[in-house]
C-alpha positions in Angstrom: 156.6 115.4 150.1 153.8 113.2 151.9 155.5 111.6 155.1 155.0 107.8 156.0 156.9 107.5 158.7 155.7 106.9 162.3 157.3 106.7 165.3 155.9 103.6 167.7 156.7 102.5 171.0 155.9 99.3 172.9 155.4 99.8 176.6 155.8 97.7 179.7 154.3 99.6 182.5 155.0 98.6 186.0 151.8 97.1 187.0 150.8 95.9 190.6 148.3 93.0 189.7 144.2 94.0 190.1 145.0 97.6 191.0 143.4 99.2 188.0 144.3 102.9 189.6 147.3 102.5 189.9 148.1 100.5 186.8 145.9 103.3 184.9 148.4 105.8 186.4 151.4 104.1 184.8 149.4 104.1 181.2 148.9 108.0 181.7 152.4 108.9 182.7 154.2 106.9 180.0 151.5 108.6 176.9 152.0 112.1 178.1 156.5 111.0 178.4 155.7 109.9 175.0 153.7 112.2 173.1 155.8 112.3 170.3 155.0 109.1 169.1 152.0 108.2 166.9 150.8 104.4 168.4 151.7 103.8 171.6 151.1 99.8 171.9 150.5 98.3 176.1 150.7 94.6 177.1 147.6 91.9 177.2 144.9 93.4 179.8 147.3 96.1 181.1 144.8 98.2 183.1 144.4 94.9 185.1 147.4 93.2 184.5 146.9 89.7 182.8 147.4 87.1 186.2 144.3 88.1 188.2 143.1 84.6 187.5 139.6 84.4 189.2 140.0 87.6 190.1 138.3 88.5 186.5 134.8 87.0 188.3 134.7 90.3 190.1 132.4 92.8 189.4 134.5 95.8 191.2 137.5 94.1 189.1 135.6 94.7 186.0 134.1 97.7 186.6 137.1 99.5 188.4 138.9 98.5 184.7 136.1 100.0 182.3 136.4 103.1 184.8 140.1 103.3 184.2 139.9 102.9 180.9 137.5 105.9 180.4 140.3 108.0 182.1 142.4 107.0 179.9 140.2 108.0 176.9 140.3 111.2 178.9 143.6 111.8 178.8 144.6 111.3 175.3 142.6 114.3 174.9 145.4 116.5 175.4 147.4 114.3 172.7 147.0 115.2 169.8 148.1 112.6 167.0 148.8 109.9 169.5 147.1 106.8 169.2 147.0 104.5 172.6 146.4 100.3 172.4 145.2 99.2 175.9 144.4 95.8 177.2 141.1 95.1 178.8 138.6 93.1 180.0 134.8 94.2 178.6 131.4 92.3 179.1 129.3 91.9 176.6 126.1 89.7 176.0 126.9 87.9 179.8 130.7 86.7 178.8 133.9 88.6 179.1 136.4 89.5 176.5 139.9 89.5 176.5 140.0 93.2 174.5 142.8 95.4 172.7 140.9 99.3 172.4 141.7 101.8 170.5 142.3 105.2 172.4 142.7 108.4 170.7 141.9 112.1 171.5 139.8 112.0 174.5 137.8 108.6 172.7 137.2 105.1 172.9 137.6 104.7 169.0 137.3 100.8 169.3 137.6 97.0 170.6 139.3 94.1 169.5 138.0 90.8 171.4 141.1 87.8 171.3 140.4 85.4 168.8 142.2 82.5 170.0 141.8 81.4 173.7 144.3 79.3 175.0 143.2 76.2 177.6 146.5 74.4 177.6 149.4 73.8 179.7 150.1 76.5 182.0 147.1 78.6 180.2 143.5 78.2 180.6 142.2 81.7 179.6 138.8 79.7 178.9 137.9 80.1 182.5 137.2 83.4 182.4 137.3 84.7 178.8 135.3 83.7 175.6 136.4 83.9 172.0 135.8 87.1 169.8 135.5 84.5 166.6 131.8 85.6 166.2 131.9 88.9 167.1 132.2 90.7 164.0 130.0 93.9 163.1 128.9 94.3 166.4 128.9 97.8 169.2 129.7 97.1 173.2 127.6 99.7 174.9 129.8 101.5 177.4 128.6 104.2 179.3 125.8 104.9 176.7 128.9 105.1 173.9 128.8 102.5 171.0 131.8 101.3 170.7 133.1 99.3 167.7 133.6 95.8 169.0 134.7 92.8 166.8 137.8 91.5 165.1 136.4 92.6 161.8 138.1 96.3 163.0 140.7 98.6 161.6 141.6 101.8 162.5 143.4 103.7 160.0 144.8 107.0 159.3 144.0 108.7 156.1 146.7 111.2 155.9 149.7 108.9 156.7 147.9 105.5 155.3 148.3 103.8 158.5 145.9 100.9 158.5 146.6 99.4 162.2 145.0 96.0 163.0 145.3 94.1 166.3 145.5 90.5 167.6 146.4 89.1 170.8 148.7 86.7 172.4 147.0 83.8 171.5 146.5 84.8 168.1 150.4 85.2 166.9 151.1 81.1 167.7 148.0 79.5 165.3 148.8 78.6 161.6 145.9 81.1 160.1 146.2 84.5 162.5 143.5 87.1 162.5 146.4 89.5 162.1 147.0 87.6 158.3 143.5 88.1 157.2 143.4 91.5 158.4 147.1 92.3 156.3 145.1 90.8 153.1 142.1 93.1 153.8 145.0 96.3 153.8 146.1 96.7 157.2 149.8 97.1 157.3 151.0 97.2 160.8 149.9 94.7 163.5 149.7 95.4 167.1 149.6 92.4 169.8 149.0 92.9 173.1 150.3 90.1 174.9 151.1 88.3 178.3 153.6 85.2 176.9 155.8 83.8 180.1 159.4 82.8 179.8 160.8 79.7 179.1 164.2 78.6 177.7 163.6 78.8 174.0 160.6 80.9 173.7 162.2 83.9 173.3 164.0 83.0 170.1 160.6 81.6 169.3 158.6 84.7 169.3 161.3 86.4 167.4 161.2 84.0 164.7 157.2 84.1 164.6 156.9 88.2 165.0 160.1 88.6 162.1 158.3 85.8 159.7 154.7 87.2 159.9 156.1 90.8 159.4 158.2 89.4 156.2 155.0 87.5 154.7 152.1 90.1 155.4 154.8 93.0 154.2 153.8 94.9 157.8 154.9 96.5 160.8 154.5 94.2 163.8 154.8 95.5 167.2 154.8 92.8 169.9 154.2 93.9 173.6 154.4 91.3 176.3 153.7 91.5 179.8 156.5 92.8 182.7 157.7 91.2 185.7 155.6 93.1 187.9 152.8 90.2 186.8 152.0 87.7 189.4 155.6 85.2 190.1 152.9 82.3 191.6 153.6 80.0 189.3 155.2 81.6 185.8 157.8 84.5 185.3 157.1 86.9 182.8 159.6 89.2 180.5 158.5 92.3 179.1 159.3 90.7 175.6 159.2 93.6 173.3 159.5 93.2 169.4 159.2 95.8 166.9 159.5 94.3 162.9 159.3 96.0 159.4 159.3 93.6 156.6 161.1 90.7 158.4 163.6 92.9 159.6 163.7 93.2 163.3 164.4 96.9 164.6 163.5 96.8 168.5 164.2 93.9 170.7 164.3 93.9 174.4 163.4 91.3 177.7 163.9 91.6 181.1 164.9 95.3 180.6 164.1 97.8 183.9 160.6 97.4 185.2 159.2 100.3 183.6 160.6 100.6 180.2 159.4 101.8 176.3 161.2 101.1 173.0 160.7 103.0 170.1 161.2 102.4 166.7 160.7 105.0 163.4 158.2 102.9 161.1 158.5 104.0 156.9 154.8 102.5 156.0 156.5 103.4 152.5 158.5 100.2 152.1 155.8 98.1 153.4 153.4 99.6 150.4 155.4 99.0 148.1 156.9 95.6 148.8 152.6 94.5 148.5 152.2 96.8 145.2 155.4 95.1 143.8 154.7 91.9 145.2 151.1 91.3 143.3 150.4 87.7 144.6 149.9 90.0 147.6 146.1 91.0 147.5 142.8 92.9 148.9 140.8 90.0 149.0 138.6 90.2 152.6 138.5 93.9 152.5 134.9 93.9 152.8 134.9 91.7 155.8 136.4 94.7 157.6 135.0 98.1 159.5 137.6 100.6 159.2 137.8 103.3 161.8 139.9 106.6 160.9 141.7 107.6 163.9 144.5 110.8 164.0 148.2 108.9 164.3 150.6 111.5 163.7 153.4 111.0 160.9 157.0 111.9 162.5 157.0 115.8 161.9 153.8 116.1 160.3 152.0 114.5 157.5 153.8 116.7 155.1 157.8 117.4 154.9 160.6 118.2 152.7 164.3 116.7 152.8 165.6 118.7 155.4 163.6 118.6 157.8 163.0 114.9 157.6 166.8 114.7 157.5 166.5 116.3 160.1 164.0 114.2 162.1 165.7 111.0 161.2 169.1 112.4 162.9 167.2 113.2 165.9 165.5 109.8 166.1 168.9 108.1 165.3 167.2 106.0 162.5 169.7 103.4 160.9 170.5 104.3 157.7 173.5 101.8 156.7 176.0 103.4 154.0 176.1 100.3 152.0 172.5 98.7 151.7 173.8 95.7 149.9 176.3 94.7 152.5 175.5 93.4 155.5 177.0 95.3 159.1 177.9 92.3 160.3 181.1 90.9 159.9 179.4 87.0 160.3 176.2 88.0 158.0 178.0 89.5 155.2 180.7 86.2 155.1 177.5 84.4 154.8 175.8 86.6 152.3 179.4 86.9 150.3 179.4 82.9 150.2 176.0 82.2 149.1 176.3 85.0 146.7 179.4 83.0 144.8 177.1 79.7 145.7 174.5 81.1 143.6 176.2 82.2 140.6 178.9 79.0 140.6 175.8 76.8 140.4 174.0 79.3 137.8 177.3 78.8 135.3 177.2 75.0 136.0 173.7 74.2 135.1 174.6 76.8 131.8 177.7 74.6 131.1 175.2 71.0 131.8 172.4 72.5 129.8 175.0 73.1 126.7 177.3 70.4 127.0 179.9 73.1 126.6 182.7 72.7 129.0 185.0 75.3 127.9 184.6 78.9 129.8 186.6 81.9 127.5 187.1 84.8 130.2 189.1 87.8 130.0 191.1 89.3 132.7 191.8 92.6 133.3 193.3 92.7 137.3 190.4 94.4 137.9 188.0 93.7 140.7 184.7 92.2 138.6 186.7 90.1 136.1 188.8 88.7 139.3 185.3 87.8 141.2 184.1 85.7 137.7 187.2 84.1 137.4 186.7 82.9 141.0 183.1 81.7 140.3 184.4 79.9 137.0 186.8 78.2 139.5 184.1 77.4 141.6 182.0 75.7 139.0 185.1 73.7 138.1 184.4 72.4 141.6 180.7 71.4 140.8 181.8 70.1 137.0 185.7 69.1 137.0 186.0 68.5 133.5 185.1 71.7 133.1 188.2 73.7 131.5 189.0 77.5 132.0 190.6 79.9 129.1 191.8 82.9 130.9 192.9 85.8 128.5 194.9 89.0 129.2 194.6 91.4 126.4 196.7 94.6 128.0 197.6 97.8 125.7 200.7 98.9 125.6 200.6 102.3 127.0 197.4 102.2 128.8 197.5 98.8 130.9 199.9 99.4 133.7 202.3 96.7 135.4 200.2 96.5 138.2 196.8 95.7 136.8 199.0 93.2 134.0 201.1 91.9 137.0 197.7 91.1 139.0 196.0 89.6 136.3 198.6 87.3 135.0 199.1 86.0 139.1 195.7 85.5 139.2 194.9 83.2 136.2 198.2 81.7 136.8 196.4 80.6 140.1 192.8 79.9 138.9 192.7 78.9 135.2 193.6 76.3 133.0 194.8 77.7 130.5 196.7 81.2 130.3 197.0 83.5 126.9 197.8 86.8 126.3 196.7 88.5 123.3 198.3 92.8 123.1 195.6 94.4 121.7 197.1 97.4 120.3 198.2 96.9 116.6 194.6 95.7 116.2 193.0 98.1 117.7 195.3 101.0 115.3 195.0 99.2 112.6 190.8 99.5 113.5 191.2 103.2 114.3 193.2 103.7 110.8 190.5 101.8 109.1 187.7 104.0 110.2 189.6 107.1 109.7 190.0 107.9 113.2 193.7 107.8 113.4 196.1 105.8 116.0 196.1 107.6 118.7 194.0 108.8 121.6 192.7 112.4 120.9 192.2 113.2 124.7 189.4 113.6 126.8 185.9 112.6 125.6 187.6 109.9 122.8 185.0 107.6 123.5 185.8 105.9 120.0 189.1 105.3 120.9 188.4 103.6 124.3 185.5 101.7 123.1 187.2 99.9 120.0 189.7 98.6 122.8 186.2 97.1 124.4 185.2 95.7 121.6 188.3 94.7 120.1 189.1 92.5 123.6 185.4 91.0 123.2 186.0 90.1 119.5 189.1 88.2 120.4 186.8 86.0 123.4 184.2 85.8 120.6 186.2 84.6 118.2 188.2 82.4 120.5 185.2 80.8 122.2 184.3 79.5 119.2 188.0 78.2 118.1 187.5 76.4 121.6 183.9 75.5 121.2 183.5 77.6 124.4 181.6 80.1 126.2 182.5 83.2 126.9 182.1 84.1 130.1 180.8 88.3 130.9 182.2 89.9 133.6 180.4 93.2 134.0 178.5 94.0 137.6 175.0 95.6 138.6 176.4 98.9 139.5 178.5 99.3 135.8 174.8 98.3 134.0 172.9 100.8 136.1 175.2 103.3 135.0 176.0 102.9 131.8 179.6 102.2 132.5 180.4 99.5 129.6 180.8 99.5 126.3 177.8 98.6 124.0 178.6 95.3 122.2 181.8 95.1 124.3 182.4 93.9 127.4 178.6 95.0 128.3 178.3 91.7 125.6 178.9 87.7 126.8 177.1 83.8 126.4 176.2 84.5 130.2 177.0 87.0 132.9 177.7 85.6 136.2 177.7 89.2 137.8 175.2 90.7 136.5 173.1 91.4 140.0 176.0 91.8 142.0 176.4 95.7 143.0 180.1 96.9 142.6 180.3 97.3 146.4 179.7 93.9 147.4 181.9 92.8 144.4 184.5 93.8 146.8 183.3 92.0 149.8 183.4 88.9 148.0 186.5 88.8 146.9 187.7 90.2 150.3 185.9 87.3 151.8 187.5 84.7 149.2 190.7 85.8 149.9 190.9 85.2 154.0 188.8 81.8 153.3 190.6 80.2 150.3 193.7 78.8 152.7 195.4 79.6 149.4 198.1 82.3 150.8 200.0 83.3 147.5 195.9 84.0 146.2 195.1 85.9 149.3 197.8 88.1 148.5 196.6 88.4 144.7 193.3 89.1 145.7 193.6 91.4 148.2 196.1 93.0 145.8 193.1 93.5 143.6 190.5 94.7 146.0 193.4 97.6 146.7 193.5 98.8 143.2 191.6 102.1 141.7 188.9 101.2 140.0 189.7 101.8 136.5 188.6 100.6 132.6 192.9 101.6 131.8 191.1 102.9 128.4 192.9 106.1 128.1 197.1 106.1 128.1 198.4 106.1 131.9 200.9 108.3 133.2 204.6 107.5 133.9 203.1 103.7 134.6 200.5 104.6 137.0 196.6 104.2 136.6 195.3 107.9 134.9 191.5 106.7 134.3 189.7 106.2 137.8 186.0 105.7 137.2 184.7 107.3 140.2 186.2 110.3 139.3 184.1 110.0 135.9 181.0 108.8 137.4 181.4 109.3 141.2 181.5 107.1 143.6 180.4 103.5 143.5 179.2 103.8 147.1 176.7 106.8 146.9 176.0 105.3 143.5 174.8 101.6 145.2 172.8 103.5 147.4 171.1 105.6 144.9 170.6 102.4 143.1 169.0 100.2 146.0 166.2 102.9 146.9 165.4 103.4 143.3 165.1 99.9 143.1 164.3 97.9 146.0 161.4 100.7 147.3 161.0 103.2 144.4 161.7 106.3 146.8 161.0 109.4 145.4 164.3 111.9 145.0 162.9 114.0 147.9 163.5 110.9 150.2 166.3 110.0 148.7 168.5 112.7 149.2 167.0 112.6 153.1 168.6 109.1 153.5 171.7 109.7 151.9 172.8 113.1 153.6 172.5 110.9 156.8 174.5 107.7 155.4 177.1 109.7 154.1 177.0 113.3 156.5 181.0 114.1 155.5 179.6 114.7 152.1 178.2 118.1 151.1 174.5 118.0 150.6 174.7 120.2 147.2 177.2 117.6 146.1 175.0 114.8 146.8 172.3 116.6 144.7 174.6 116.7 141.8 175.6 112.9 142.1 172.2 112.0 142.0 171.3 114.3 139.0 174.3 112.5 137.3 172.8 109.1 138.6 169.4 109.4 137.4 170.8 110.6 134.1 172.9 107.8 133.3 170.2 105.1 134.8 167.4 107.0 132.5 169.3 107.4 129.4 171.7 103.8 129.9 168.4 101.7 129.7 169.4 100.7 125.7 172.3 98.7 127.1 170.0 96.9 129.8 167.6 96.2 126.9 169.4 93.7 125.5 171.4 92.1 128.3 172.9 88.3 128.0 171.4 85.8 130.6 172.7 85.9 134.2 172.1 84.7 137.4 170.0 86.4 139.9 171.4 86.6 143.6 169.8 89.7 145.3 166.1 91.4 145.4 167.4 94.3 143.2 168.6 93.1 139.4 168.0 95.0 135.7 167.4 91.7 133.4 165.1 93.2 131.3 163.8 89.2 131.3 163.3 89.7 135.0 162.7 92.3 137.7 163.4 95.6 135.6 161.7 96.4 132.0 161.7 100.1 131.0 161.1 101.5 127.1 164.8 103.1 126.8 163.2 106.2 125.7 161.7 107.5 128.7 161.8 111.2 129.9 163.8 111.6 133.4 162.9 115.1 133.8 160.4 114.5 136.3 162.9 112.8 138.3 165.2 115.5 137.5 162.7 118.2 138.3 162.3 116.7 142.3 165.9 116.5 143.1 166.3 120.3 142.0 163.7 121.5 143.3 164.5 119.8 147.0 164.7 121.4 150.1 168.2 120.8 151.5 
């Protein structure tokens, strides 16, 4: 498969200020100690270092720095695939530039002038540097070598599709950055070269700015600012390194040791698709723009097959977090877990405002995603108090054990209005008799006999709903309508489906969550009661009381399933990939077996679209939903083999 992963680093060299040798020295050592990587990105006028203040009036400054940077051009000869950003002062047309150039295999490939040249407070770069605003389309002769000089540059690899643009310093802290228009015109990572001093608050700051432009140009940003080997006369500076994919931060360091180089692996994948995806996000100044090919090497070659990128990714410890919809952190995922019930409490109380209905029909199994819907139908209650909450338990005699019953009763007990129980099973026989299918189950594969009890329990909340001029409220998740796992016109069927974009896995999160915040400690124990339970429909009979259906033993389990289902969705990986990621996230699991559960997956998702086709309305809380109304329409008849074909055929 075509590889799109890079490897960058962000350097802070020690530097002894307007000693270009020596400085150059530092460059050399740390690209040949780093020749793995692809972009190798130096602070703001490096070769110099950035506090020579008056200093940059010299002519044996300036030339002693276009010297150097010729030896540096030199060097990266001997590196193959490694593409070096330097920082340098260049004359052209009797002014001097603040430059970022482009060194790779033994050439200077390019300059970047500064755009923006700050003359305030403790800056006033004005003094000695001009702006690169109107230089665009333009050559700096150096040595009898035309270079590309101009912000109107990027460089860009055309086996790996890196598109790399730079801006400097300056440029990050304006409303319109050069880096924006150059994002828009196809570049997709962002170098800056930088020399930003510390000050309390400005490091939080520059994290904010470097995470938000990465999120709303769908790039790579790598921010690289100068050490404290700079000049202490009057400002302190901090080595503030930054490295950010799509608003996600992955490399963060300050005041580190005074030589020091973070790396980060870059997937250029997930930034093209988030723009292709995302189609407000256009090409629209691509004309503006020279691009310069340059060789950045992908992490193991431009081509690669799951194993050996496995492989890669291992050695490069490249976070791959087992459950993608749940955040690491215990703080983030309380916060996501609350805003997530926020979300679809408030979605069910504008449906209940918009209707004038106040009456919400629900059924309860004791399971986990008819407990979390409950809870949000209490919390809407919260928002609306008149409104008023039906809970039904509809348990089968022989099937439904005392646990599940037990659990469900306690819970509606502690959340609804109103409690009813309705058996199910003389009307479900009495169905089966009708039809000719006979009472009782006929063992594995009876799908008519376990679906009539589906339907049959969403008949009675039908029916009652409308006894109660109610609604009925759906209770089936993201990861059971990816699957397949519900019963067509049963409980895949509701007048609105508050979980409908909540993967199983974080199902269990939030109720978790609930339970330790709702200072309710008879419902904590219910809850957590709940969350403990094997997942199970309890469609078949169970055996001396305990629960004989388990659904991840029919469908695997939910936790390789959710991460199947997020890089399917959220980046549209191909199998290949796939595979690579999830022999990492879950390494205790054999890597045939994770073949065949992703076989299995693609199956069901392929041949389950009918259900998704005709889904009732439901609240969107995550980037990755299947409301055929919103982010996901596919004809239900569509072939999977390719798909198929890919994970076979992988190298493992």
């Amino acid at each position: 498969m075509k590889n799109t992963m890079i490897k960058a680093a962000a350097a802070v060299p020690v530097l002894r200020v307007a000693d270009p040798v020596y400085n150059t020295d530092e460059i050399i050592r740390i690209m040949n100690e780093y020749s793995g990587c692809g972009l190798i990105v130096f602070p703001e006028l490096c070769i110099t270092a950035y506090t020579c203040a008056d200093l940059f009036g010299q002519k044996a400054l300036l030339d002693e720095a276009e010297d150097q940077l010729f030896r540096i051009a030199e060097a990266s000869a001997s590196l193959p695939g490694v593409c070096a950003v330097i920082g340098v002062p260049l004359r052209y047309n009797n002014a001097l530039y603040n430059c970022a150039v482009f060194v790779n295999e033994g050439e200077i490939k390019a300059a970047v002038p500064k755009f923006h040249i700050p003359n305030y407070s403790e800056f006033y770069e004005s003094r000695w540097f001009s702006s690169g605003r109107k230089i665009k389309g333009r050559t700096l002769n150096l040595r009898g070598q035309e270079i590309p000089f101009g912000w109107d540059i990027i460089v860009y690899n055309s086996q790996s599709g890196a598109k790399i643009a730079a801006e400097i310093c300056e440029d990050l802290w304006v409303p319109d950055t050069p880096g924006t228009h150059a994002c828009s015109a196809g570049a997709n990572i962002v170098v800056n070269p930088s020399a930003s001093d510390e000050v309390i608050g400005k490091q939080d700051y520059r994290r904010t700015m470097v995470a938000s432009k990465s999120a709303s140009c769908y790039c790579d940003y790598i921010y690289v600012s100068a050490g404290v080997c700079e000049s202490s006369t009057d400002l302190v500076f901090g080595g503030h390194t930054l490295i950010a994919e799509n608003g996600k931060i992955l490399s963060d360091s300050i005041f580190d040791t005074p030589t020091y180089v973070k790396t980060a692996v870059l997937d250029l994948e997930t930034c093209m698709y988030n723009r292709t995806h995302q189609n407000t996000f256009i090409n629209a100044e691509v004309n503006d723009y020279r691009f310069i090919e340059v060789n950045v090497q992908a992490l193991g070659g431009y081509e690669t097959d799951t194993k050996e990128l496995r492989d890669l990714l291992v050695r490069e410890n490249y976070p791959i977090p087992r459950n993608p919809f749940v955040p690491a952190d215990d703080n983030e995922r309380g916060r996501r877990c609350r805003r997530i019930l926020q979300i679809q409490a408030h979605g069910l109380a504008t449906r209940v405002r918009s209707t004038g209905i106040k009456t919400l029909v629900i059924g309860i199994s004791g399971g986990l995603d008819s407990t979390l819907a409950l809870i949000v139908c209490h919390e809407a209650k919260k928002i609306i108090p008149d409104i008023r909450i039906i809970a039904y338990t509809m348990p089968n005699e022989g099937n439904t054990t005392s646990l599940t019953y037990n659990n469900a009763v306690n819970l509606m007990k502690a959340l609804a209005d109103d409690i009813r129980e309705v058996p199910i099973g003389r009307g479900v026989k009495a169905h089966l008799e009708d039809i000719g299918h006979g009472e009782e189950y006929q063992g594995e594969g009876d799908i008519t006999y376990e679906n009539a009890q589906a339907r049959m329990r969403t008949y009675i909340l039908m029916d009652a709903a409308n006894m109660e001029n109610g609604l009925v409220v759906g209770t089936g998740d993201l990861s059971e309508l990816a699957l397949g796992w519900c019963t067509y016109n049963g409980d895949h069927m509701s007048m609105y489906g508050v979980n409908a974009s909540v993967p199983k896995t974080l199902v269990q999160y939030i109720c978790r969550t609930y339970a330790f915040t709702c200072g309710d400690d008879n419902l904590k124990a219910i809850l957590l009661s709940i969350v403990d339970t094997p997942i199970s429909p309890e469609l078949t009979p169970n055996k001396d009381g305990q629960i004989a259906q388990k659904t991840e033993e029919k469908i695997g389990k939910y936790d390789l399933n959710d991460f199947f289902l997020f890089y399917v969705m959220r980046y549209g990986f191909e199998p290949e990939k796939i595979l690579a990621f999830a022999s990492i996230a879950f390494a205790e699991v054999e890597a045939e077996t994770i073949r065949e559960a992703l076989i299995r997956f693609y199956n069901r998702f392929f041949h389950q679209q009918f259900k998704r086709s005709c889904l009732p309305d439901g609240p969107k809380v995550g980037s990755v939903t299947l409301s055929p109304r919103g982010d996901w329409r596919m004809p239900s008849d569509a072939s999977v083999s390719l798909w198929i074909e890919k994970t076979r055929k992988a190298v493992i």
